[in-house]
Kinemage of the C-alpha trace (Angstrom):
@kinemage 1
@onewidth
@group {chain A} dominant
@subgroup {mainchain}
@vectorlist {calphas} color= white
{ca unk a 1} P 15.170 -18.382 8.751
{ca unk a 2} L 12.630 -17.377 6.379
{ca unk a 3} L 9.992 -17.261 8.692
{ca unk a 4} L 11.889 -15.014 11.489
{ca unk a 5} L 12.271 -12.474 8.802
{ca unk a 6} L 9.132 -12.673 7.765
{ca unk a 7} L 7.526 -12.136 11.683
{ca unk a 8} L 10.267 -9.612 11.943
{ca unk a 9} L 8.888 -7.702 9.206
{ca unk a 10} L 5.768 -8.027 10.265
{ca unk a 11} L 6.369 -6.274 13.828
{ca unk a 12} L 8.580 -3.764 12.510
{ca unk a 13} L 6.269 -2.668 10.056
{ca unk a 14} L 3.319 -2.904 12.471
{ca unk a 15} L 5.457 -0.669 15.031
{ca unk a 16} L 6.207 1.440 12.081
{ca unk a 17} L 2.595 2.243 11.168
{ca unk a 18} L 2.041 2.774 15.154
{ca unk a 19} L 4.208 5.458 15.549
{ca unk a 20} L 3.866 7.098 12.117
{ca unk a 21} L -0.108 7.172 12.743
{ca unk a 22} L 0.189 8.751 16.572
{ca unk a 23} L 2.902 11.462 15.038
{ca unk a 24} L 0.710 12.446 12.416
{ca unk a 25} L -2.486 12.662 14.443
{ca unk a 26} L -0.462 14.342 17.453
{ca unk a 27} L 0.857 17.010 14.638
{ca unk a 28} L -2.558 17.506 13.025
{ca unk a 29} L -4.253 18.264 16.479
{ca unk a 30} L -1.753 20.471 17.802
{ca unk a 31} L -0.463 23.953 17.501
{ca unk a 32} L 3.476 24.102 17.282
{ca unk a 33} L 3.645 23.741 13.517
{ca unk a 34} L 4.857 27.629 13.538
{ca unk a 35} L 6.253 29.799 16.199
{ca unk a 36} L 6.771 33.834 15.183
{ca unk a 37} L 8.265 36.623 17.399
{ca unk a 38} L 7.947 40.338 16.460
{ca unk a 39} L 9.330 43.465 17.771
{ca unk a 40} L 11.691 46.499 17.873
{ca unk a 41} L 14.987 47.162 18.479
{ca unk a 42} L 15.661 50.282 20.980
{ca unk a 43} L 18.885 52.488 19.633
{ca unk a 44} L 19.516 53.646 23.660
{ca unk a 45} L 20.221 50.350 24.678
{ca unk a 46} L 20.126 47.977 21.934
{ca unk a 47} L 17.715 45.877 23.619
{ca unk a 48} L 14.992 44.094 21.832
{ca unk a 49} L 10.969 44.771 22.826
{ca unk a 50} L 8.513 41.982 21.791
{ca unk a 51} L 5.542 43.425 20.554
{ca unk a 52} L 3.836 40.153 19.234
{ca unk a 53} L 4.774 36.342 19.430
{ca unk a 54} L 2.390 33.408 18.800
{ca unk a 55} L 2.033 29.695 17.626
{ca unk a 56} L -0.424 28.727 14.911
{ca unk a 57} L -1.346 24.979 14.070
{ca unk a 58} L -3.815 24.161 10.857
{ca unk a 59} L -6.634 25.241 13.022
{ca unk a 60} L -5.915 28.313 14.977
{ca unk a 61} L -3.788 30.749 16.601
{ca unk a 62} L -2.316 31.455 20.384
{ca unk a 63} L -0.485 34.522 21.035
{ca unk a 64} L 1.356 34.708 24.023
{ca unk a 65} L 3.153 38.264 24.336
{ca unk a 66} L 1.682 41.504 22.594
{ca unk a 67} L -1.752 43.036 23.127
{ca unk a 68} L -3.160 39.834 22.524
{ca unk a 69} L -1.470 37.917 24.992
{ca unk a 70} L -3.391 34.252 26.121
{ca unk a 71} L -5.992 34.530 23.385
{ca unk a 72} L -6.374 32.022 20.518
{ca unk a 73} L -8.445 32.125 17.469
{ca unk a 74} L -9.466 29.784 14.583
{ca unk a 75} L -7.237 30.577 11.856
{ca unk a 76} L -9.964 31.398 9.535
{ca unk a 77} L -10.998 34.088 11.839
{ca unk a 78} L -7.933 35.713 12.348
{ca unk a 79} L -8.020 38.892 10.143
{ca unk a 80} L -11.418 39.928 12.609
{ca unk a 81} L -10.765 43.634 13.594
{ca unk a 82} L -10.682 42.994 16.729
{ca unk a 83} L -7.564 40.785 16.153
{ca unk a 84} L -4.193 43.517 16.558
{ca unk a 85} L -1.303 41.937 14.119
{ca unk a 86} L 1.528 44.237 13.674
{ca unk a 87} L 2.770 43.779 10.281
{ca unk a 88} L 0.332 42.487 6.905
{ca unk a 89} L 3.266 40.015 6.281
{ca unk a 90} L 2.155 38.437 9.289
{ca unk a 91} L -0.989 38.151 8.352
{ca unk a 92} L 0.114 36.965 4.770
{ca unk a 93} L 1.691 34.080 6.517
{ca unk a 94} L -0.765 33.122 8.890
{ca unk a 95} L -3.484 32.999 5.114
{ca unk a 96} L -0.783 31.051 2.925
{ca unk a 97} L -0.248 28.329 5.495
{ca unk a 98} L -4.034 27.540 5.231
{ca unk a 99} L -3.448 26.000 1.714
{ca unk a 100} L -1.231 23.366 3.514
{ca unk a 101} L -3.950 21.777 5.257
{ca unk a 102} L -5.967 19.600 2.990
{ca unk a 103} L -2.733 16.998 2.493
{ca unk a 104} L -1.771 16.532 5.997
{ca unk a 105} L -5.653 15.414 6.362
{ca unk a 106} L -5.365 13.524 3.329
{ca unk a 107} L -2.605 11.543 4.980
{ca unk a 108} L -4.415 10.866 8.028
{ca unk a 109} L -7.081 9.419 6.152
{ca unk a 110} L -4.772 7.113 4.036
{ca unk a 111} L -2.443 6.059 7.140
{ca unk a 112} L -5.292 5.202 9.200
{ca unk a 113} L -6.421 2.906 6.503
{ca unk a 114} L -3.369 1.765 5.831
{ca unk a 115} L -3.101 0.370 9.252
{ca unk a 116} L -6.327 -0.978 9.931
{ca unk a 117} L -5.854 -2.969 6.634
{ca unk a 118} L -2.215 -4.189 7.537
{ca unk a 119} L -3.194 -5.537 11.374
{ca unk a 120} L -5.979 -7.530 8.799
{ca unk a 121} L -3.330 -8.898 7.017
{ca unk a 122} L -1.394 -9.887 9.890
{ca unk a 123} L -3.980 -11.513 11.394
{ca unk a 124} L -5.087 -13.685 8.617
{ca unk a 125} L -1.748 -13.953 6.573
{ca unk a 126} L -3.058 -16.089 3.883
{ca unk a 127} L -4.528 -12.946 2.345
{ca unk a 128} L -1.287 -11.904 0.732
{ca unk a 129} L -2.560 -8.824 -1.148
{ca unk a 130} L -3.329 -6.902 2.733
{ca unk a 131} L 0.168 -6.739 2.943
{ca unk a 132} L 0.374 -5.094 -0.472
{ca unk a 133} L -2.196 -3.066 -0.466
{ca unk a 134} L -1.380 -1.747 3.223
{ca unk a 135} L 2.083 -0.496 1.966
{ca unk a 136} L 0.701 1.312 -1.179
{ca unk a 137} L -1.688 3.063 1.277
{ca unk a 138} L 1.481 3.990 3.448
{ca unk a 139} L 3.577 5.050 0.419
{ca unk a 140} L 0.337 7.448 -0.281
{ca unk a 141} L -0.032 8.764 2.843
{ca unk a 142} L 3.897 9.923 3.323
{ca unk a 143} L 3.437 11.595 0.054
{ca unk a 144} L 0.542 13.881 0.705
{ca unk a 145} L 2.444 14.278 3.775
{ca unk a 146} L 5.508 15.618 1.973
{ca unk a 147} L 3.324 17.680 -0.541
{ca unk a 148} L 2.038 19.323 2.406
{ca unk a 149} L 5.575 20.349 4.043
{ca unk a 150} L 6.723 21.612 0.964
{ca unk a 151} L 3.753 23.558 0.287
{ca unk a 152} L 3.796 24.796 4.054
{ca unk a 153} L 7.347 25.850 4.264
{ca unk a 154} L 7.314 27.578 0.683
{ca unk a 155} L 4.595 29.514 1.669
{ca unk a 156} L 6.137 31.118 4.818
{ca unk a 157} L 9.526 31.648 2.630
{ca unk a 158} L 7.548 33.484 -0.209
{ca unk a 159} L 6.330 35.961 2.243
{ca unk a 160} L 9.309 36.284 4.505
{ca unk a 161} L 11.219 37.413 1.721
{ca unk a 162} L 8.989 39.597 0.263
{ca unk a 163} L 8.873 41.104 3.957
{ca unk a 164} L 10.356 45.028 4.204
{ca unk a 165} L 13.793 45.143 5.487
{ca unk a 166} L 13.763 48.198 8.763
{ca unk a 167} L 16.438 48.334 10.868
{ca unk a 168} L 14.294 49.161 13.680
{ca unk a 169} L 12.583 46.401 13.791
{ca unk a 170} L 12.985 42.087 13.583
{ca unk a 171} L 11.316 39.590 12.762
{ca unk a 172} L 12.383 35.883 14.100
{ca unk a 173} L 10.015 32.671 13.147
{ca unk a 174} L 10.903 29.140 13.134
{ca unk a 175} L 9.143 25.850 13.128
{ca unk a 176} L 7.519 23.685 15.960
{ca unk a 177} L 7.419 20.719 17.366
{ca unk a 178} L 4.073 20.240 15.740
{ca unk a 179} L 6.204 19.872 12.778
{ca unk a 180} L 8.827 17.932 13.767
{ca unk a 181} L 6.654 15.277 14.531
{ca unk a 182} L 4.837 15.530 10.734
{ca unk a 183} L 8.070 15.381 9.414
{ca unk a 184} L 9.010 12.492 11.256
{ca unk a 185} L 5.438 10.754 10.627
{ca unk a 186} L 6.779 10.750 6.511
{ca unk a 187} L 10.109 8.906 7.326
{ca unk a 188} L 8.201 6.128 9.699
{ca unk a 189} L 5.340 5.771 6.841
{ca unk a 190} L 7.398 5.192 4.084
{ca unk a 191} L 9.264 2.821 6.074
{ca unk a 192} L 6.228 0.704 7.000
{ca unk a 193} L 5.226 0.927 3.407
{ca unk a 194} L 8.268 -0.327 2.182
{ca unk a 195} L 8.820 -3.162 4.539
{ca unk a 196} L 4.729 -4.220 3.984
{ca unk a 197} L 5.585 -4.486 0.074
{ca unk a 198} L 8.581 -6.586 1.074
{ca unk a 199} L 6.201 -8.819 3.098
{ca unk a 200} L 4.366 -9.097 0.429
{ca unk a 201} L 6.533 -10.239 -1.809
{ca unk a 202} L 8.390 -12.843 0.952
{ca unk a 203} L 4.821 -14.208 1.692
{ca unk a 204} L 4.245 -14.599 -1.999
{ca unk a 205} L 7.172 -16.197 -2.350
{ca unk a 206} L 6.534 -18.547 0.231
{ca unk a 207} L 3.207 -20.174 -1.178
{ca unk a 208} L 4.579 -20.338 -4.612
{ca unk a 209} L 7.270 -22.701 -2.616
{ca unk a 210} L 4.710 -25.114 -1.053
{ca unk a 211} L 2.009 -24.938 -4.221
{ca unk a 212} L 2.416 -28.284 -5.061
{ca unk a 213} L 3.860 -28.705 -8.954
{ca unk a 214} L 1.085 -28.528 -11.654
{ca unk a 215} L 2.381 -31.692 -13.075
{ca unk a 216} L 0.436 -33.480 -9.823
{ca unk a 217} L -2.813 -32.998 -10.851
{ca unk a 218} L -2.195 -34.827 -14.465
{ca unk a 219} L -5.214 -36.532 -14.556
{ca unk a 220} L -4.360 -40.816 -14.496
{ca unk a 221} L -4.290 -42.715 -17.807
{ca unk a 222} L -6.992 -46.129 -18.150
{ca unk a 223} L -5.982 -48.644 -18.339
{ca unk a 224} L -8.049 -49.598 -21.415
{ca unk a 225} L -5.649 -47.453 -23.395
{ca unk a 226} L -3.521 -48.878 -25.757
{ca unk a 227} L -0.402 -45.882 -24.674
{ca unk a 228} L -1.180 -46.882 -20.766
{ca unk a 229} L 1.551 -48.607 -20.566
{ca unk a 230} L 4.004 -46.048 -21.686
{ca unk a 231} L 3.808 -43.942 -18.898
{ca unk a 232} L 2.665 -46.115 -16.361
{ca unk a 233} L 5.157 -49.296 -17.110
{ca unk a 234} L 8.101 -48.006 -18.653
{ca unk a 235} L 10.011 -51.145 -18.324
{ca unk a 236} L 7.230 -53.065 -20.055
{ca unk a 237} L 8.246 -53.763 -23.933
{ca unk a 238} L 7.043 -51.184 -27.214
{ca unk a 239} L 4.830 -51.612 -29.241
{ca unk a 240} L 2.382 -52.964 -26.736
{ca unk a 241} L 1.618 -56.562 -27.058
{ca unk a 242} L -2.129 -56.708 -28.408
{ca unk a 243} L -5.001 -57.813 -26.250
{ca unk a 244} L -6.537 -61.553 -26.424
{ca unk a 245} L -9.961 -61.556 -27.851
{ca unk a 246} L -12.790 -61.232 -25.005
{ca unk a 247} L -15.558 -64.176 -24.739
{ca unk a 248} L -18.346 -62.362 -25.577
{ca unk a 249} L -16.350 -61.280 -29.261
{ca unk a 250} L -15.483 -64.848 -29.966
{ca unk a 251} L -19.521 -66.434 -28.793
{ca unk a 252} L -20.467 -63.274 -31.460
{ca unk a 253} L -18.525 -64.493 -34.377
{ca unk a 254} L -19.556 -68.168 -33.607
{ca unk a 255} L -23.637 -66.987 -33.852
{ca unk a 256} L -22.616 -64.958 -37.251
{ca unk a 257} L -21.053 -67.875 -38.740
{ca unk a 258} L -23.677 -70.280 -37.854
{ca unk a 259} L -26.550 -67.957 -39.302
{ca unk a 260} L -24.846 -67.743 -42.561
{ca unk a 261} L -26.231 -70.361 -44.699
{ca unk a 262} L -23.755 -72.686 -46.851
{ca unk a 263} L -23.364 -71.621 -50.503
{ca unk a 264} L -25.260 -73.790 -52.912
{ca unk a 265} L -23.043 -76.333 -54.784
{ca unk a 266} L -21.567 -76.093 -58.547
{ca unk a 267} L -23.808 -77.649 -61.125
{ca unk a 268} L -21.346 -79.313 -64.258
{ca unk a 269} L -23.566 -79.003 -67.070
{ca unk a 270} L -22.312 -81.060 -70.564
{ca unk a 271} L -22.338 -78.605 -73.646
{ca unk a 272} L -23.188 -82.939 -75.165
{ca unk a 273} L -26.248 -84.200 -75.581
{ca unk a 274} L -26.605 -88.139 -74.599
């Protein structure tokens, strides 16, 4: 059981970094992050004229009604003269979004790694710490993913409500697919991060289960020892019985006593004379 969750975790969060890695790189590469439509309402017939619409990505800019229609430019280029915008809010927009783009890069970066580092670890599973440093690099990327979207939407709010209210005129904008897929890329890479951190700690879990016990590699008492037999014959009597005398002790104390020379006898001596 404990091994189909682990290879089920380990193709989820594999599909998981898949898909969160192609979303991101789809979003970067792509301009649908924001769509705007501008124009002016005519009081004969209350219809609505477009006078510009475009989508803008994190690297340029397509308009596709207005004076500009077909055309797209980088986005750092986009306040050249020769560019018509109709309102400076527009423009506004179209600057603040720039400061956006670092983090969605940023999380590139650390997904890609993430990945390449968690197929490792899948491969050769008995490096436990891929698995845990793979999610950490997941859980990293969805967060400068998320610092981005925040950063990106609350710099089109700032300037849509510091936008002039007319009544002549409106002003319609609302977000891509391009950005559908980023936000989508966060949820899938946090989920791959999570479930790679849970691998890791299953797989950990698993060696310290088969690590044989520390008490196994006790190194084994001589037998010369006196205590031996405590642990290796239990049933065997305490104190130990003590050890017969070797031949080579007994020959030495034979050789000592033979090179000792006898003590000289006792001499009575009479305190009389004869």
């Amino acid at each position: 059981m404990s091994s189909c969750s682990s290879r089920a975790l380990t193709i989820l969060s594999t599909v998981f970094g898949a898909c969160g890695l192609l979303l991101v790189g789809v979003a970067v590469s792509t301009d649908y992050w924001l769509i705007m439509v501008e124009g002016i309402i005519l009081q004969q017939n209350q219809s609505m004229e477009v006078k510009m619409a475009l989508h803008s990505g994190l690297w340029r800019v397509c308009f596709v009604a207005g004076s500009e229609n077909g055309r797209c430019v980088a986005s750092e280029y986009f306040t050249e003269p020769d560019i018509e915008i109709t309102t400076e809010n527009t423009a506004n927009i179209l600057k603040m979004v720039r400061t956006a783009t670092p983090f969605p890069m940023v999380s590139l970066l650390f997904v890609f790694t993430a990945f390449v580092i968690s197929n490792i670890g899948h491969i050769r599973p008995q490096r436990t710490i891929l698995a845990f440093v793979s999610g950490i690099f997941f859980i990293l990327s969805g967060l400068s993913l998320v610092v981005g979207l925040v950063l990106y939407i609350s710099s089109i709010n700032d300037e849509v409500m510091n936008r002039p209210r007319e009544p002549e005129q409106f002003f319609n904008y609302y977000y891509g697919w391009s950005f559908a897929f980023a936000a989508s890329s966060f949820l899938l890479k946090e989920g791959a991060g999570v479930m790679s951190v849970y691998l890791f700690m299953k797989r950990y879990a698993e060696e310290e289960m088969y690590r044989p016990h520390p008490a196994l590699y006790r190194p084994r008492l001589s037998d010369s020892s006196d205590y031996s037999g405590q642990f290796l014959h239990p049933e065997s009597s305490w104190p130990p019985p003590k050890r017969g005398r070797s031949t080579s002790e007994a020959s030495s104390d034979i050789s000592i006593q033979l090179n000792q020379a006898p003590p000289a006898p006792t001499k009575n001596v009479d305190e009389s004379k004869c």
